[in-house]
LUMPAPA-73038 format. One record per residue (C-alpha): x, y, z; residue in three letters. Coordinates in nm, 2 decimals, padded with zeros to 4 digits, always signed. Each point is the difference from the previous one (the first is absolute). Example, Ala and Ser with C-alpha at 12.3 -4.5 7.8 and 13.67 -1.06 7.14 Angstrom:
// LUMPAPA-73038
{xx +01.23 yy -00.45 zz +00.78 rest ala}
{xx +00.14 yy +00.34 zz -00.07 rest ser}
This chain:
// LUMPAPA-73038
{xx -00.54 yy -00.71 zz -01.94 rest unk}
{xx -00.16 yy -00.30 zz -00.06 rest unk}
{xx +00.17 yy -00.30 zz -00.18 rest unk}
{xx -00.14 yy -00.05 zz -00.33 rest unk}
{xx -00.03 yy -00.36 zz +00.05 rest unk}
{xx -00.23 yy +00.06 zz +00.29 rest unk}
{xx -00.25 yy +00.21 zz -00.18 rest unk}
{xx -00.30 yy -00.07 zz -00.11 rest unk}
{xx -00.06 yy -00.19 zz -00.35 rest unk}
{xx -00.22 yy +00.13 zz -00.26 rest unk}
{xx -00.03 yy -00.13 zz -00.37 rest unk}
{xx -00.14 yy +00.27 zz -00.25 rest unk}
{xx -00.18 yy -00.25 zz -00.28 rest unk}
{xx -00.09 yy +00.21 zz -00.32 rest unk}
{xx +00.13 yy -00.03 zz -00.38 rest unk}
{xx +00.03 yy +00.38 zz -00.09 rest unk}
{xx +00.39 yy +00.13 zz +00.09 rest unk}
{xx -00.12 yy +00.34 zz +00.13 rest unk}
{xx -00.24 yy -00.10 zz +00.26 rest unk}
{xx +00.28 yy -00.27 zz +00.09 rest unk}
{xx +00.23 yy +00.31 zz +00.05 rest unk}
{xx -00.22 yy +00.23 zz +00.15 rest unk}
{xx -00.09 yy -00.26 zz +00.27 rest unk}
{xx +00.36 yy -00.11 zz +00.04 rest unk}
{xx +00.13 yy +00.39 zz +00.07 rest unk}
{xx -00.28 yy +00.06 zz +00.27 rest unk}
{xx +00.05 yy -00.35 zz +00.16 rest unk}
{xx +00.29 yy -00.09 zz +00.00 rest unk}
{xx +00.19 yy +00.22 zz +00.28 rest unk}
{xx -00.24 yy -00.15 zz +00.27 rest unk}
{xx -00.03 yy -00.34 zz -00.13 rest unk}
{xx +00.15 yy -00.33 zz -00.17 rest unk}
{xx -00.15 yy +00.06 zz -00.35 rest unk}
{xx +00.00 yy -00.35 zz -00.26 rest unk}
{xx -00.18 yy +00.07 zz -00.34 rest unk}
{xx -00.20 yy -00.23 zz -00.25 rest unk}
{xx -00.12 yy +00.12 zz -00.33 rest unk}
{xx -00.22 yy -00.35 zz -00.04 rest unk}
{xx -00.29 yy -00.17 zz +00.22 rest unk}
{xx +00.21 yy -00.32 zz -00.05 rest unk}
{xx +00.32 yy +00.20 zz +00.10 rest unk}
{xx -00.18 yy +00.08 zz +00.31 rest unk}
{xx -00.08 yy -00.32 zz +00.10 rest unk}
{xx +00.34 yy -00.14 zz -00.01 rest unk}
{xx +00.13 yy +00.29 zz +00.18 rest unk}
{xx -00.24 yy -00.07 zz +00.26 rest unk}
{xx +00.08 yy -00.37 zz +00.02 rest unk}
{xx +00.39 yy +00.10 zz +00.04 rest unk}
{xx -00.08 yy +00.26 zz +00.29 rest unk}
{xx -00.30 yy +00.11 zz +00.09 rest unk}
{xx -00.03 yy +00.40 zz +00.04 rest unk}
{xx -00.15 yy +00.18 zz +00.29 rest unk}
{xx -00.27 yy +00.19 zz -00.28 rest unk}
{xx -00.07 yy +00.01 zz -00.36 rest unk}
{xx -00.06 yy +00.28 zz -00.21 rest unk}
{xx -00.21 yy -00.19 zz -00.29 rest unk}
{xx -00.13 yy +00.14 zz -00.35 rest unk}
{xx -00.26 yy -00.15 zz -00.16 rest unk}
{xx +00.02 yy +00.01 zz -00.37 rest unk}
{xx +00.29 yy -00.13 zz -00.13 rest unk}
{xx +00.10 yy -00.27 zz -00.29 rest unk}
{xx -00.09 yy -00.34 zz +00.09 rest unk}
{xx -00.10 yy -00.06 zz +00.38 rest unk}
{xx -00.17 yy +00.32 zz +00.11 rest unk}
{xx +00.03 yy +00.14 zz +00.35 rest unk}
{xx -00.38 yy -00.15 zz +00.13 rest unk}
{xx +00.13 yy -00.36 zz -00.11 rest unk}
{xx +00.36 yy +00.05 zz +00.17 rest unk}
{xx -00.16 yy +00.11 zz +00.33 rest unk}
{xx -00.27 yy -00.29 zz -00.05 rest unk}
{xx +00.29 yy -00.27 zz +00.01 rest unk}
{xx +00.23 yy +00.17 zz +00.26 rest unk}
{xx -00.37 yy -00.05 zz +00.23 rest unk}
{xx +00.00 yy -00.36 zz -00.08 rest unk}
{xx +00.34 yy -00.08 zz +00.13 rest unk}
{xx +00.04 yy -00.01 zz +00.44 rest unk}
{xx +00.36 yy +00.14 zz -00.03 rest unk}
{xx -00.14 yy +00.32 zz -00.22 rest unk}
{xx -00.36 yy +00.04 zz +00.08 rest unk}
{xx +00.08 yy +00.26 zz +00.25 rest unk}
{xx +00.25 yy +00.26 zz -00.17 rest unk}
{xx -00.21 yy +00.34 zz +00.01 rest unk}
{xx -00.07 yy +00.07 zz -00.40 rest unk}
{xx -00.06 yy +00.32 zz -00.13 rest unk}
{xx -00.11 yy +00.06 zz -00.33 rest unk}
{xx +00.16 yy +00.34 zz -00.19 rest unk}
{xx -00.20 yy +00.01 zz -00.28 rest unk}
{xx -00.16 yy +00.20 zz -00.30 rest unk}
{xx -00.29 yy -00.15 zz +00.02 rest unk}
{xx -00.23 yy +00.21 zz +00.21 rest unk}
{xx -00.37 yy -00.12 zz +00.00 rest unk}
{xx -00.15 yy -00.08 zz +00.33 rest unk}
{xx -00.08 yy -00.38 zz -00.17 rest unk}
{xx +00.37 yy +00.00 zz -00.05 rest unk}
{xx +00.08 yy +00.08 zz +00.32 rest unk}
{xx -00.27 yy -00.19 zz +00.16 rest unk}
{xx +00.10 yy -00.37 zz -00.18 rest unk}
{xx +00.38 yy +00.04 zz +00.12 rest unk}
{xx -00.13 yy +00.10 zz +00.35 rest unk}
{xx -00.19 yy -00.31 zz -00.02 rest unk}
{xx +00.29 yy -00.19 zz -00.10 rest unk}
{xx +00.18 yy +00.04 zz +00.34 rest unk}
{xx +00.20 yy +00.35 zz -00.11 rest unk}
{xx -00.01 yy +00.22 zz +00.28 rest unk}
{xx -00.01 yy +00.31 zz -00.16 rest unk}
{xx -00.01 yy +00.18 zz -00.38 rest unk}
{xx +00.21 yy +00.30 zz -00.09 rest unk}
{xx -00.08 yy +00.13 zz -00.35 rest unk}
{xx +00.22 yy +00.15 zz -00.27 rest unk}
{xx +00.12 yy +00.30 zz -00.01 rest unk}
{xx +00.14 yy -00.09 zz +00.36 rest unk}
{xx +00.05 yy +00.28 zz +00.24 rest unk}
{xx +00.36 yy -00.08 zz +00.19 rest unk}
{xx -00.09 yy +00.11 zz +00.37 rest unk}
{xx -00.30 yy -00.23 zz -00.05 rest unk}
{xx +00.15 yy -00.30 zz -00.10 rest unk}
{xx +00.26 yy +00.05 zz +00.29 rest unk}
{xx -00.26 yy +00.01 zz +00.28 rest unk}
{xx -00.19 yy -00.29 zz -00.10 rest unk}
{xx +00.29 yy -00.22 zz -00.07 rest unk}
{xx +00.11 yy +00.08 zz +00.34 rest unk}
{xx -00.34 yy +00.01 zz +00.17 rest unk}
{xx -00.07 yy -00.37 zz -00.15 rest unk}
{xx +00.36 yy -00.17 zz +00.08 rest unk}
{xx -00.06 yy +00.17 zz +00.39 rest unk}
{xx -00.32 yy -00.25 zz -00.04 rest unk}
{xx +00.22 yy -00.22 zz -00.11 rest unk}
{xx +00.22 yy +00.02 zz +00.26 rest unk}
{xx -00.24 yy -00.06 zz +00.27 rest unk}
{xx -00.16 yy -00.28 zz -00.17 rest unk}
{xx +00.34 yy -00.16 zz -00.02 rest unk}
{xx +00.02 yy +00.09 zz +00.41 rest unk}
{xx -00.32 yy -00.18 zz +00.06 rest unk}
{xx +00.06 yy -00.29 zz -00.22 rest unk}
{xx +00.33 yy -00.06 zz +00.24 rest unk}
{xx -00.15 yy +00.06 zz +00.33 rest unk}
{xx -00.30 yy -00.24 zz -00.10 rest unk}
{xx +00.24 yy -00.28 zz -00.16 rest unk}
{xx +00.19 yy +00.05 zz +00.31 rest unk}
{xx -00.29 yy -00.01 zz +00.27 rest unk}
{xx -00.06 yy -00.33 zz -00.21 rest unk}
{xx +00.31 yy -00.15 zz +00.08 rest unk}
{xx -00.04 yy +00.09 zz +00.37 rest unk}
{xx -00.31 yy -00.16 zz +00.01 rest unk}
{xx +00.12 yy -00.31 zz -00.18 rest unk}
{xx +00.26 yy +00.01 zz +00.29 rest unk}
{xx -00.25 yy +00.03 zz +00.25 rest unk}
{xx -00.20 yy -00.26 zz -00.12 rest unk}
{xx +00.25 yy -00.23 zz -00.05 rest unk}
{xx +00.16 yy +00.04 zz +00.36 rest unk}
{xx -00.37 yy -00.01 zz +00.17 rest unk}
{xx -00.07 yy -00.31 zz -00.19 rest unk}
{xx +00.37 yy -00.15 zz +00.10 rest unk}
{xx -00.08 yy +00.10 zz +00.39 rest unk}
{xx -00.38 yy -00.12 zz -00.08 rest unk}
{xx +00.08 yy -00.33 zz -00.10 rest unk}
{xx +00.25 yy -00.07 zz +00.27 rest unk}
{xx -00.23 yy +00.06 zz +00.27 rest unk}
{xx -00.24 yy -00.26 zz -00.10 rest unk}
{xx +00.20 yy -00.29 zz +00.11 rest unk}
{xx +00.07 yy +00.11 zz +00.36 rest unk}
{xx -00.41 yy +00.15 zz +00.05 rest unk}
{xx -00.11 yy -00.39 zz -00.14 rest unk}
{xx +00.24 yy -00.15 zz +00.25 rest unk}
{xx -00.12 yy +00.25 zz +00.29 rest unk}
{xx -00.34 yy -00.12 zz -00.04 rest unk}
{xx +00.10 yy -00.38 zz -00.01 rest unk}
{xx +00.15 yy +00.05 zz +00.32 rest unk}
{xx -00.31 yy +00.19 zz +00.17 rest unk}
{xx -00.20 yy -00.26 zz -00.13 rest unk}
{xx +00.24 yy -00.26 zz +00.17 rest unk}
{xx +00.00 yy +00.20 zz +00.33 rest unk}
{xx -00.34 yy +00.00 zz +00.01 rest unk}
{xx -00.05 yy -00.37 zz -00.05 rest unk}
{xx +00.20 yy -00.10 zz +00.23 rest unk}
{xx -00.28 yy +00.10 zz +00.27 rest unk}
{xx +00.21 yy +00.13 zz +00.31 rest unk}
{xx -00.10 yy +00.37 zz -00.06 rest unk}
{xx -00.26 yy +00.16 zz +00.25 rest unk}
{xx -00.27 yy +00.20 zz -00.18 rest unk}
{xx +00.16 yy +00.29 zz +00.04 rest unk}
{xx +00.37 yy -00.15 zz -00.18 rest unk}
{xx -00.30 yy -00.11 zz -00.32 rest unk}
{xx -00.14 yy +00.35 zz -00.03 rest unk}
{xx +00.38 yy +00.14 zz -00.03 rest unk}
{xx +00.07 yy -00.27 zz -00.29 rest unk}
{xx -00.34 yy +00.06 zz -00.15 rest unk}
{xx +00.11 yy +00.35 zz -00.02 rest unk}
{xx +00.30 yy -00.05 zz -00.14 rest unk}
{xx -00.10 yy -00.24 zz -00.23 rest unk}
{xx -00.28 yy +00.23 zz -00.13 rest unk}
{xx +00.32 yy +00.27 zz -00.05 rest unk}
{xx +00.21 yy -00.25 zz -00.21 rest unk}
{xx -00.30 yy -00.17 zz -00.21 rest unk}
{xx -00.07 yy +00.45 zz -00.08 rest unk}
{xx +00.39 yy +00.00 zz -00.09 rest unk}
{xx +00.00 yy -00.33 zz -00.22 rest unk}
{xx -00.27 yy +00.15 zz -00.21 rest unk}
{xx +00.09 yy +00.34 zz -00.02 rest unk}
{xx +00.34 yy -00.20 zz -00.12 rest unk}
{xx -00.18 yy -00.15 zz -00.22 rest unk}
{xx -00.25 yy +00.25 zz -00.14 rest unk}
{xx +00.31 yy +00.23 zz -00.08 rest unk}
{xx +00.19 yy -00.26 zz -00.20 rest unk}
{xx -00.34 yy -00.13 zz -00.19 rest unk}
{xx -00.03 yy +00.40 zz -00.11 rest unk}
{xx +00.36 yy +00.00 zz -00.11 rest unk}
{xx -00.09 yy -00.32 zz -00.20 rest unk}
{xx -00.28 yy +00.17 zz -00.16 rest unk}
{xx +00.12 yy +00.31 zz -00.09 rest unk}
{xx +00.30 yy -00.21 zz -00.21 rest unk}
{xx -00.26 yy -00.22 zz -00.11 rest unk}
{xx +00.22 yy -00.31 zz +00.18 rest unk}
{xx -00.35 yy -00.18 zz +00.18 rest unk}
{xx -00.10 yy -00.30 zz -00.08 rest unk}
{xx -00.34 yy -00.10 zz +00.01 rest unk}
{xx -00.14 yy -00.31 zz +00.08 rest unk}
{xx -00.30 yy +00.00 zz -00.21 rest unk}
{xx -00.27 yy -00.27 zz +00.05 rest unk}
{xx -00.39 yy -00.03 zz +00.03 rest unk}
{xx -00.07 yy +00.09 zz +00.36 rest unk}
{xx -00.31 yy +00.03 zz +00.17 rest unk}
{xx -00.01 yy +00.34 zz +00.11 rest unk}
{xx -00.29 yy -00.04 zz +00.25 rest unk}
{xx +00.21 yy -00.31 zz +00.18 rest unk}
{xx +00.28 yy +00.17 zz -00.02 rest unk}
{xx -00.18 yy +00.35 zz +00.14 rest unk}
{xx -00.12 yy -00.23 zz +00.29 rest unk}
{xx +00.34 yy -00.14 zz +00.13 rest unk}
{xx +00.14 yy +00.38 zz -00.03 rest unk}
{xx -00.25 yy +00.11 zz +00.26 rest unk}
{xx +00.03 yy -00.23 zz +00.23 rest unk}
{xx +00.34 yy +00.09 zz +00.26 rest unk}
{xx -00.19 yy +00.35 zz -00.01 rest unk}
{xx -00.35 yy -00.11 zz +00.14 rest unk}
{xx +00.19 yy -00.17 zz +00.23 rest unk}
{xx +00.15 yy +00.28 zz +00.16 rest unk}
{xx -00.04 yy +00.09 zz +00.41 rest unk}
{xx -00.04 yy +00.38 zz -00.03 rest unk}
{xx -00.08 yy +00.21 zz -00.29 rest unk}
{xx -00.31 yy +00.01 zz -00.23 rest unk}
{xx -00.17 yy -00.26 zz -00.10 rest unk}
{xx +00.04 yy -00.15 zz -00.34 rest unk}
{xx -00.27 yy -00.11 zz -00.26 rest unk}
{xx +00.03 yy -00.22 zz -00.27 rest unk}
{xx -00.30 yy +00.04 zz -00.26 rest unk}
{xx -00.03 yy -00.11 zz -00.39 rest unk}
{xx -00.32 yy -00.15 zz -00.13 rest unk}
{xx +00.22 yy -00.22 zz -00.27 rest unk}
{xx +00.09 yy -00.30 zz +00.09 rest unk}
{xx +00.27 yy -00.07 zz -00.20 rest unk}
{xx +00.19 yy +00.20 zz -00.24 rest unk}
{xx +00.29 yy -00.17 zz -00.19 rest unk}
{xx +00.25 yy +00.32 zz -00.12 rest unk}
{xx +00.33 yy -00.02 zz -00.13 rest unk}
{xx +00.22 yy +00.12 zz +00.20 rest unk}
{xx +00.30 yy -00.05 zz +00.23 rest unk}
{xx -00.10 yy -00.11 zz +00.33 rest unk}
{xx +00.25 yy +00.13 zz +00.27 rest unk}
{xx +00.03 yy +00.33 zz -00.18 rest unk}
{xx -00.41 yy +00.03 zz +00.00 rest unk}
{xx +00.03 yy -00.11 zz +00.37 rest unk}
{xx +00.21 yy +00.26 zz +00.03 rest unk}
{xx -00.22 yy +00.26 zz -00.09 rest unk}
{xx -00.29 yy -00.10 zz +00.19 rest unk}
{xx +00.22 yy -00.02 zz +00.30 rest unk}
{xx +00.15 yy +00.36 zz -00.04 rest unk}
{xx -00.33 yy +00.21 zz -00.04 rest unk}
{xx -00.19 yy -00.22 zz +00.25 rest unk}
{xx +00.33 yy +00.02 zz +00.26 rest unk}
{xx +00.00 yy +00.40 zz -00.11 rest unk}
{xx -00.38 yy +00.01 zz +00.12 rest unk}
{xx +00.04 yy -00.15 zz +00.29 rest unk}
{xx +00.26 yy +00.22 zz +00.10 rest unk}
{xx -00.18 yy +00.33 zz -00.06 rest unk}
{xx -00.37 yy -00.11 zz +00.14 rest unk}
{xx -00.08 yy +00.05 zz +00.34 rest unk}
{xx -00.07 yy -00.29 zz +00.25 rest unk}
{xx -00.34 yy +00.03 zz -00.06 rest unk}
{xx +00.02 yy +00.03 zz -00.35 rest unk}
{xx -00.07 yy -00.28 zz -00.28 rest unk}
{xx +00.19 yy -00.10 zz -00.28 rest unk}
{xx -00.15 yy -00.15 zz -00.29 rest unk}
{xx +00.13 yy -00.22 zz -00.30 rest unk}
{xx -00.25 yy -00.02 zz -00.31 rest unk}
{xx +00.02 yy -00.22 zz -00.32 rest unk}
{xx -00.23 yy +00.04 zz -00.30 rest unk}
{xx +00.03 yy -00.06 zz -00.37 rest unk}
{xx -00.06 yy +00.25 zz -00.29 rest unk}
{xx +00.01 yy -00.05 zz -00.33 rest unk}
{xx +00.32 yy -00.16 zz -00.09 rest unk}
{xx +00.20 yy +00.09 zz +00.34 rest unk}
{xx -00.04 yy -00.07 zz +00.37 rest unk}
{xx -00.03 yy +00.29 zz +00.26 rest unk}
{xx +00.19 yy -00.06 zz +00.37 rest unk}
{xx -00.07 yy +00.30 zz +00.22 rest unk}
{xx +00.10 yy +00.06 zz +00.36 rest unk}
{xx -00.17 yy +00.23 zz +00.16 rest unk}
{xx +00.04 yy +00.20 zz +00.35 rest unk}
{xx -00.18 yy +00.18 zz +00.23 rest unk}
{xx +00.34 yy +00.24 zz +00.07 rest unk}
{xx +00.02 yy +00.36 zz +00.02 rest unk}
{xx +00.02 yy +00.00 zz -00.40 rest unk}
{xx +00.24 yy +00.14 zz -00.23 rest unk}
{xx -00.08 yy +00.35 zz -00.22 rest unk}
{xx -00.02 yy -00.03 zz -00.33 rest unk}
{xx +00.28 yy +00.21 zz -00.13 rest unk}
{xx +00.25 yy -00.25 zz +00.12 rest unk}
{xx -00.15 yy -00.29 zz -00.15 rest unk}
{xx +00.31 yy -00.05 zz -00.25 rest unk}
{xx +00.23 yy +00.10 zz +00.25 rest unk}
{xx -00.08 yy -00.30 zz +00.23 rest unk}
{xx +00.11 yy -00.28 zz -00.26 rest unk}
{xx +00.33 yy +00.22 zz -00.01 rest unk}
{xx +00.33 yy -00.13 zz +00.17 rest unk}
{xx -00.02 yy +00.04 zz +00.36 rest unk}
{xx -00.32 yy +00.21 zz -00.07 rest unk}
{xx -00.11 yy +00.20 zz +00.32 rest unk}
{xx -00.33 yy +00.14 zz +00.05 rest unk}
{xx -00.10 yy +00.21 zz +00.32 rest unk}
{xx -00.34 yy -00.13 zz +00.17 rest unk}
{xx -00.26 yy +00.27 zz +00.05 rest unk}
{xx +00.00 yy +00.11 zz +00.38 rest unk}
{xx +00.23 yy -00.22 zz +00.07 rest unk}
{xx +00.39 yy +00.00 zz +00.07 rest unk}
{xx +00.06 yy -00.34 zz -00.17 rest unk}
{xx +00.14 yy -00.03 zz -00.35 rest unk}
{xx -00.14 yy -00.22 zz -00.23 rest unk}
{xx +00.32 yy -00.14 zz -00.14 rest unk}
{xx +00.00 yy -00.34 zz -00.24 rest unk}
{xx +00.39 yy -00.02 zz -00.03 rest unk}
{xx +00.02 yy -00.19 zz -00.32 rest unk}
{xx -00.33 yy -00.24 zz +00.05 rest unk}
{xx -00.19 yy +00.16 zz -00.24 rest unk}
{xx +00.27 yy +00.10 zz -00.21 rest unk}
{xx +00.06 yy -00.43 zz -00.04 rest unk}
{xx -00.40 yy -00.01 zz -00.01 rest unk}
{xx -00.04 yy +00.22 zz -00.33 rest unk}
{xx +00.31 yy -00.18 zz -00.14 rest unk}
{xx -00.13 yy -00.32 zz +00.04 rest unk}
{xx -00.33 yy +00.06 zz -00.13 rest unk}
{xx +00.09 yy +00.18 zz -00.33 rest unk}
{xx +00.24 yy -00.28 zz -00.02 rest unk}
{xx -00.33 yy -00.22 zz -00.04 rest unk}
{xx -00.18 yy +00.22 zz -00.23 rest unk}
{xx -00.17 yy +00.16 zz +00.29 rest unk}
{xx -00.07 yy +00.31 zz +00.13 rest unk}
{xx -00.01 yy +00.13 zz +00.37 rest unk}
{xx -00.17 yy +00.32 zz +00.18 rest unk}
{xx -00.18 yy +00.14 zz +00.29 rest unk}
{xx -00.27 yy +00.17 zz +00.06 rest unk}
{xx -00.05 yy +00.19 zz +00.35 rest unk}
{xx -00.15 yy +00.33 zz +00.16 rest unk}
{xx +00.15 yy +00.16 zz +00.28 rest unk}
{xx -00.18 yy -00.15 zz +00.33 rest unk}
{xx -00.16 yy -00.22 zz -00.20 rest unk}
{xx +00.24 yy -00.27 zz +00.02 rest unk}
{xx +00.15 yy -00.21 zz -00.37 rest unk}
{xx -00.03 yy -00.22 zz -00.24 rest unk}
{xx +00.32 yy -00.15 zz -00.19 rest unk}
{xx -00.06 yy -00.24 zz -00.29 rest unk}
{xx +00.17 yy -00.13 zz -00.27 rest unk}
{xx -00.15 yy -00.20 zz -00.31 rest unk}
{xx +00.14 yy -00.31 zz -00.17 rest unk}
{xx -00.09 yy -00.09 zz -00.33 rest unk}
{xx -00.16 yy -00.37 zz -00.05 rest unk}
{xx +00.14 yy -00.19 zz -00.28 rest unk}
């Protein structure tokens, strides 16, 4: 038998003595009854305890039922305690306005017993699993605060010894006793660790975001100066497409920060390179419009279909090429790239057909 303390709670709110009884008797053997005979009663019982369901009439002296469910809805601690209104008034607009109120169902007077008893129990079962989910979200919440918190811990360790890594590579390879085939090893590695330090980095930045914890560095930049320098290490490059720097402005001032922007333009030009063939041409556009400056980079690649258009700017996004085996996986690049340019007032996209390579762009506005 189950310990009355453990039952569920109900409070039966209603100023007449007979319904009060009758609702008592029929409840009372399967659950914790408490009774008000005022809206303001009601209230105050609520603040004490808060039952599992309320059994709520309407018209009564001084607060009526639709005004005590209105202010139990206001209030985070009661806003979710089932309400059922047991009631003489029976007219659908009745019915309707304390439906609308947040009730979640009406039972009119004369009541019939068996019916009262099956949707009291039928609604607490609801509210029984809602309670379930509440817990198992609030505690997949705290498991992914955990997470976080010990992948940001592990994160930010590692980017002492991956900066001091590549100071001794670069060391190494100044010192000039390696043979050509020693230079290609610590070019290699030094590739591998520069792909670590901003994957360290880019996961960190994201963290900052999401907690709103970056700082920007806002100044007046020139965005077509600063797109210039950005392109540079990757036109550079021994193998892999070639890259093309085009804007018909001049100069652009934008207010922005500069390494974050740089960022940016780095990430979707590196992500181009990456997924465009040897052959292939990668292209970085300015032009202005309006009140906001347009930078696209655009690829000659295998293209990405549309459906997973969102999905790419997702965390560790990945995207199957067409025909191909590869995936098309951005880690958190464009994750930090959609981050950073809403954090500017911007907004980023991509535009792209299957075979018919892509297009990413995001727009800055110009102050």
């Amino acid at each position: 038998m189950t310990n009355k303390a453990e039952q569920e709670s109900l409070l039966i709110v209603d100023d007449t003595p007979a319904n009060i009884d009758l609702l008592v008797d029929l409840l009372s053997s399967n659950y914790r009854t408490r009774v008000a005979t005022s809206g303001e009663k009601a209230l105050s019982l609520c603040a004490q305890e808060a039952p599992d369901l309320i059994l709520l009439d309407i018209m009564m002296p001084g607060m009526d039922g639709y005004e005590v469910c209105r202010k139990l809805k206001e209030v985070e601690e009661t806003k979710n305690i089932p309400i059922i209104f047991v009631t003489a008034k029976g007219e659908i607009q009745d019915e309707t306005k304390g439906l609308a109120l947040g009730a979640v169902d009406y039972i009119s007077k004369p009541i019939t017993p068996a019916v009262v008893l099956a949707r009291v129990e039928t609604h607490l079962k609801v509210n029984r699993q809602r309670l379930k989910i509440e817990a198992a979200y609030n505690q997949l919440r705290e498991l992914e605060a955990l997470r976080d918190n010990l992948v940001h811990m592990v994160v930010h360790d590692m980017r002492g010894p991956l900066a001091l890594m590549s100071g001794h590579l670069e060391i190494l390879k100044m010192n000039g006793n390696l043979g050509d085939r020693e230079n290609g090893h610590v070019d290699s590695i030094t590739k591998s660790c520069m792909g670590l330090i901003e994957m360290v980095s880019s996961l960190l930045d994201v963290s900052r975001f999401d907690n709103d914890e970056m700082p920007l560095d806002m100044a007046d930049q020139d965005i077509v100066l600063l797109a210039e320098e950005t392109v540079v290490p990757y036109q550079t490059l021994k193998y892999g497409p070639s890259v093309v720097f085009e804007s018909t402005l001049e100069t652009l001032p934008v207010n922005c920060d500069q390494s974050i922007i740089e960022r940016v333009i780095a990430n979707l030009i590196g992500n181009a390179v990456k997924f465009t063939p040897p052959d292939g041409t990668v292209r970085l556009e300015l032009e202005k419009a309006d009140h906001e400056v347009k930078v696209s980079v655009s690829d000659t690649g295998s293209g990405i279909s549309p459906e997973f258009h969102e999905k790419i700017f997702e965390r560790f996004g990945q995207v199957e090429m067409q025909n191909k085996k590869q995936k098309y996986s951005t880690g958190l690049g464009l994750t930090f790239c959609k981050l950073a340019v809403e954090a500017h007032g911007g907004t980023i996209g991509v535009e792209s057909e299957v075979g018919n390579g892509s297009t990413f762009w995001f727009r800055l506005p110009i102050r």
